[in-house]
C-alpha positions in Angstrom: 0.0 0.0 0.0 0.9 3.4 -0.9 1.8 5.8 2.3 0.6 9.5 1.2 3.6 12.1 1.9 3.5 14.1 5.1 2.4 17.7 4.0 5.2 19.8 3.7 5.6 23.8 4.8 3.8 26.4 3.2 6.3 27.8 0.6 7.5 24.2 -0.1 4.3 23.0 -0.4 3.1 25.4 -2.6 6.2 25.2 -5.3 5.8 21.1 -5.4 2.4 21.4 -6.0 3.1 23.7 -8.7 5.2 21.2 -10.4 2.6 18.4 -10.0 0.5 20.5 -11.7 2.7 21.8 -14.4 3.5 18.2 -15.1 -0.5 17.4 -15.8 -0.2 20.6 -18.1 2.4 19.0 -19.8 0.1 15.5 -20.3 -2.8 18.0 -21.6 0.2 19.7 -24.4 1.0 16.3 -25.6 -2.8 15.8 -26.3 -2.8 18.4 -28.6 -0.2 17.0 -30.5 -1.6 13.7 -30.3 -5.0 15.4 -31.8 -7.0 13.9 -28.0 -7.9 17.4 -28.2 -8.1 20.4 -29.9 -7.5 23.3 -27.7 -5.9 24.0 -24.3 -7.1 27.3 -22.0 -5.2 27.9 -19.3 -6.3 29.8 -16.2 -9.5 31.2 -18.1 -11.3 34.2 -17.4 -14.5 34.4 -15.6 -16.7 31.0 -14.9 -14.7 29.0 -17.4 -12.1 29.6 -14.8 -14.4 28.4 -11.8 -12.2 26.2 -9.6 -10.2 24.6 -12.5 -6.9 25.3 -13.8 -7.6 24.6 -17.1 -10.3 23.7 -20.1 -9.4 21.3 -22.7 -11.8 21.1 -26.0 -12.4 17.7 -27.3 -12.9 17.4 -30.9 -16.4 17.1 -30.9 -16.4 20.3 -29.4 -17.4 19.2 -25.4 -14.9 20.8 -23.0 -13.6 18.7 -20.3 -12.2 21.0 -16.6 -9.5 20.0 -14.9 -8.8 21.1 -11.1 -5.6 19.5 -9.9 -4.7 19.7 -6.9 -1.3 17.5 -5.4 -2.7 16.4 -2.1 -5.4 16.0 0.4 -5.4 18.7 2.8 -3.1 18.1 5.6 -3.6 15.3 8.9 -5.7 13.3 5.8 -4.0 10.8 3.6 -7.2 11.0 0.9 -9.5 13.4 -0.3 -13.2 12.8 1.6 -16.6 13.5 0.3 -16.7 15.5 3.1 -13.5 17.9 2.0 -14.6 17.5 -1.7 -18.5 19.6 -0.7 -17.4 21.3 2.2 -17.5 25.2 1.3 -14.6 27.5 2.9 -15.1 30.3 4.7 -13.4 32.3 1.8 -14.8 33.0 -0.6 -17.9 30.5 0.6 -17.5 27.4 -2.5 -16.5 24.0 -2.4 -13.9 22.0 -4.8 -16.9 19.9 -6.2 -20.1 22.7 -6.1 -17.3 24.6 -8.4 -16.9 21.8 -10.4 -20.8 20.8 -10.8 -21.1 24.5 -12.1 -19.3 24.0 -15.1 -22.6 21.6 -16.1 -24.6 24.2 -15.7 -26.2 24.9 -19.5 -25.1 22.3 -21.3 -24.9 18.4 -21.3 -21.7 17.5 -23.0 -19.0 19.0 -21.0 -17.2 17.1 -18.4 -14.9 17.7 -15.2 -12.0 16.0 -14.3 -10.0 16.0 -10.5 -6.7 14.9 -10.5 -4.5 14.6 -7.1 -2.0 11.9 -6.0 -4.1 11.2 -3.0 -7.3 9.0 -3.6 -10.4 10.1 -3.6 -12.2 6.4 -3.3 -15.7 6.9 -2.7 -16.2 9.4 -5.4 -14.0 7.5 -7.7 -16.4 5.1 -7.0 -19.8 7.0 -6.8 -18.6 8.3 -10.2 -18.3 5.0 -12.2 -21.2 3.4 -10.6 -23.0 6.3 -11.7 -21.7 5.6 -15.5 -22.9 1.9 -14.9 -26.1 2.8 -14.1 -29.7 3.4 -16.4 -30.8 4.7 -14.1 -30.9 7.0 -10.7 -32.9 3.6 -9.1 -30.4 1.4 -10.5 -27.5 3.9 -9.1 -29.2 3.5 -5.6 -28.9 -0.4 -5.5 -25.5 -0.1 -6.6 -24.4 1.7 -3.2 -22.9 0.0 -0.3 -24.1 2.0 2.6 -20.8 3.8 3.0 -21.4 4.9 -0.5 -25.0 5.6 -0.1 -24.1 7.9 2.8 -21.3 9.7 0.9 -24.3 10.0 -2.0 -26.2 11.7 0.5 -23.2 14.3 1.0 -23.3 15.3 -2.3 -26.8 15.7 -3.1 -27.3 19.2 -1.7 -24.8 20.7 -3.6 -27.1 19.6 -6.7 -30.6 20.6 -7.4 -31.7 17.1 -6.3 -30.6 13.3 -6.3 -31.6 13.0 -9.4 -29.4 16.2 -11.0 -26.4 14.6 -8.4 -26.5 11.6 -10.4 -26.5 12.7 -13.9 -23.8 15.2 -12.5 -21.4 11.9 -11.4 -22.0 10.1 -14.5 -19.9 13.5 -16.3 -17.7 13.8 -13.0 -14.1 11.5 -13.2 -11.4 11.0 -10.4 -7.8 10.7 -11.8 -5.4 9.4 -9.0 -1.6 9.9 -10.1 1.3 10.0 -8.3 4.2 13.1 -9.0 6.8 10.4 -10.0 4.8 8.4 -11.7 2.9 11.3 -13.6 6.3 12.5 -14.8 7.7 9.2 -16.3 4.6 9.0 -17.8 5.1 12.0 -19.6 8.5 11.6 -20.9 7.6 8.3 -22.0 5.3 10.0 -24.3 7.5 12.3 -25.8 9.8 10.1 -28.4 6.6 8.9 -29.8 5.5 12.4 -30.8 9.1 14.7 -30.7 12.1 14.2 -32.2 15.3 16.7 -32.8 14.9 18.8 -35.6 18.1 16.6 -37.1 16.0 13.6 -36.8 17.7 12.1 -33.6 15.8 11.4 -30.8 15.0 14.8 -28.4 15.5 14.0 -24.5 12.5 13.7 -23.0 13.2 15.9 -20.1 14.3 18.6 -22.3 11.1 18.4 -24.2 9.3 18.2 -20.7 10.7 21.2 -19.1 11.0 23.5 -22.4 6.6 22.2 -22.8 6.6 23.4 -18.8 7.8 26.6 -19.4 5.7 27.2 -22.5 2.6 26.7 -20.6 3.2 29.0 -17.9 3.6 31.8 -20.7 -0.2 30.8 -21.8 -2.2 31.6 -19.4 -5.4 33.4 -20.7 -4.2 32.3 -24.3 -5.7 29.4 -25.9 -3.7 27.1 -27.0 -3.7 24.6 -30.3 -1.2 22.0 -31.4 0.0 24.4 -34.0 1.3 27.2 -30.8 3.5 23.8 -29.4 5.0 23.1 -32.6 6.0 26.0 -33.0 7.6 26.7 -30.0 9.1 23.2 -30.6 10.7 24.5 -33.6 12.3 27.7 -32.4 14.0 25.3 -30.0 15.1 22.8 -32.8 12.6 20.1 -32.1 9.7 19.0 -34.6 6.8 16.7 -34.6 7.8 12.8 -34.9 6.3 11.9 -38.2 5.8 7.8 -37.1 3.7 6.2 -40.1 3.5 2.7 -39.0 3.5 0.4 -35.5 6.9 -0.9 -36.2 8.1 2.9 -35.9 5.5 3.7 -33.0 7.3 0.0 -31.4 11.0 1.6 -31.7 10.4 4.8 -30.9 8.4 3.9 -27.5 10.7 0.5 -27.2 9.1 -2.7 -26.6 9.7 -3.3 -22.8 7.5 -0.4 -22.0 4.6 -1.4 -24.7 3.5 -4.3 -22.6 2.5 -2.2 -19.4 2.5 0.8 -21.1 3.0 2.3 -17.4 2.0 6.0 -17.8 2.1 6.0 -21.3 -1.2 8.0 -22.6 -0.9 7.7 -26.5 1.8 6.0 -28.6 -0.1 6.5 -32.1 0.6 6.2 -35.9 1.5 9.7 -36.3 2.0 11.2 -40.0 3.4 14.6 -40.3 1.2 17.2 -39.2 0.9 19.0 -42.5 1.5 16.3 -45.0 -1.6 15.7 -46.9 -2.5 12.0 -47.7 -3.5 11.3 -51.2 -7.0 13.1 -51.9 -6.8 15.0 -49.1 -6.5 18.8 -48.3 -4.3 20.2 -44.9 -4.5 19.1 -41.6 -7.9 17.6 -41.4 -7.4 15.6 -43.8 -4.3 14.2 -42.0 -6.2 14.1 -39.2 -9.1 11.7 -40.7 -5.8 9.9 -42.3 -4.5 9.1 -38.9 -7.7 8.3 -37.5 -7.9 5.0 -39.0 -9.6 6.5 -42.7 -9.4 3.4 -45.4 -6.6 4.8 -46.4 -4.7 3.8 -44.0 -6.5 0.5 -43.8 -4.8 -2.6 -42.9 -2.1 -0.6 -40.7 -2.0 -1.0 -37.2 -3.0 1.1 -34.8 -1.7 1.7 -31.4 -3.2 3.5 -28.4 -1.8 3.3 -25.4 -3.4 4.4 -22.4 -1.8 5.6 -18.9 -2.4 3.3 -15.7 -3.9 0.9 -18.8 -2.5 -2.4 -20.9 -1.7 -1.1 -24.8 -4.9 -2.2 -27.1 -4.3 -2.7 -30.2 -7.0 -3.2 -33.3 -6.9 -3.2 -37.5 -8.2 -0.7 -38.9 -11.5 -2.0 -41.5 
């Protein structure tokens, strides 16, 4: 079992969790590149901003929060119901009633929480929710323990009803500093190289991608704003057309567990056109498994999750 950390001092505190959260940052830039999203805002203006530190835009145009936060609050070794609801004296909100705002108006958009300390029973109210038809079915779902911690949430909704479809667009990331960073740098060869060609060093990539970020916020930014800044540091985009590339690039020991590792993908050049197609959307649709590219191999690799591979058809 996992011991959490003790909590450190105030200024230390505060810079480590700084880098926990510059190092999710860093996942969300390598998104872009891997076209799991479209844009990245960071620290937005006015309810957008509402308890998150970012807003990621899927490419079917749903937006998906993200508060991150490195660790329960101190004395606790995981994050409570309790602490998740509880409003603060200043300025009067809680970490999920900020959260469930972002539903407010739409029913698309999703929130994620990420800390290295579990938060168990809403981890698990969450994906009971998704398993769920329905509010009754949700109900006989719950252990008691999880009935009662369903009960905490409720009045931070309009009802149980609104709690529950709330949960089902709710998710619970747990990921440890350490493990968050070699999961990122095991990323990078698969989707940067040197502008020579020779593989870039991932930390290189990770800390120039950290630094980047921090001189975004209030921008949005698209894959297009990372390569670039790639570039003016002399590294480009890996242009990996097949598995066997994706396999030595990412190196076989680590496909198996694929610890950490969030997309190892065919990846063509960004803008290289495939035959009957025009700019980047057309690569995109290329890469995405069109019939062009059928009978190639395509690789996903998910972090804290085995590789799956399938054919294309």
């Amino acid at each position: 079992m996992t011991m959490a950390l003790p909590s450190l001092p105030g200024g230390t505190a505060s810079k480590v969790a700084d880098l926990y959260e510059a190092a999710w940052t860093v996942d969300r830039l390598l998104d872009l590149l891997a076209d799991e999203i479209t844009e990245l805002h960071l620290e937005p203006a006015g309810e957008d901003g509402l308890g998150v530190e970012f807003y990621t835009v899927l490419p079917s145009g749903a937006r998906a929060y993200h508060s991150v936060k490195r660790q329960a609050p101190a004395s606790s070794s995981a994050w409570t119901p309790y602490q998740l609801i509880r409003a603060t004296p200043t300025p009067g909100r809680s970490v999920l009633g900020d959260l469930f705002r972002h539903f407010d108006g739409n029913d698309r958009d999703r929130v994620v929480f990420v800390s290295q300390d579990s938060a168990r029973d809403m981890r698990e109210l969450t994906e009971r929710s998704r398993t769920a038809a329905s509010l009754e079915d949700f109900r006989r779902l719950l252990s008691v323990e999880l009935q009662a911690a369903f009960d905490k949430v409720t009045p931070i909704a309009q009802d149980a009803a609104d709690a529950y479809l709330k949960l089902r667009r709710t998710e619970f990331e747990t990921v440890g500093h350490g493990q968050l960073v070699r999961s990122l740098e095991q990323r990078i060869p698969a989707l940067v190289q040197r502008a020579d060609g020779k593989p870039a060093e991932p930390a290189a990539v990770r800390l120039l991608l950290s630094d980047f970020a921090w001189n975004r916020l209030g921008q949005t930014t698209t894959a297009d704003d990372v390569l670039s800044r790639l570039q003016e540091r002399g590294f480009a985009e890996q242009p990996l057309t097949s598995s066997a590339q994706v396999c030595a690039v990412v190196g076989q020991a680590t496909l198996p567990r694929a610890s950490g590792v969030r997309a190892a993908q065919r990846h063509l050049p960004r803008r290289a056109a495939p035959p009957g197609g025009r700019g980047r959307h057309a690569a995109w649709r290329f890469r995405r498994g069109s019939r062009t590219g059928a009978g190639m191999r395509r690789l996903r690799v998910h972090p804290h999750r085995s590789v799956v591979g399938r054919r294309d058809v």
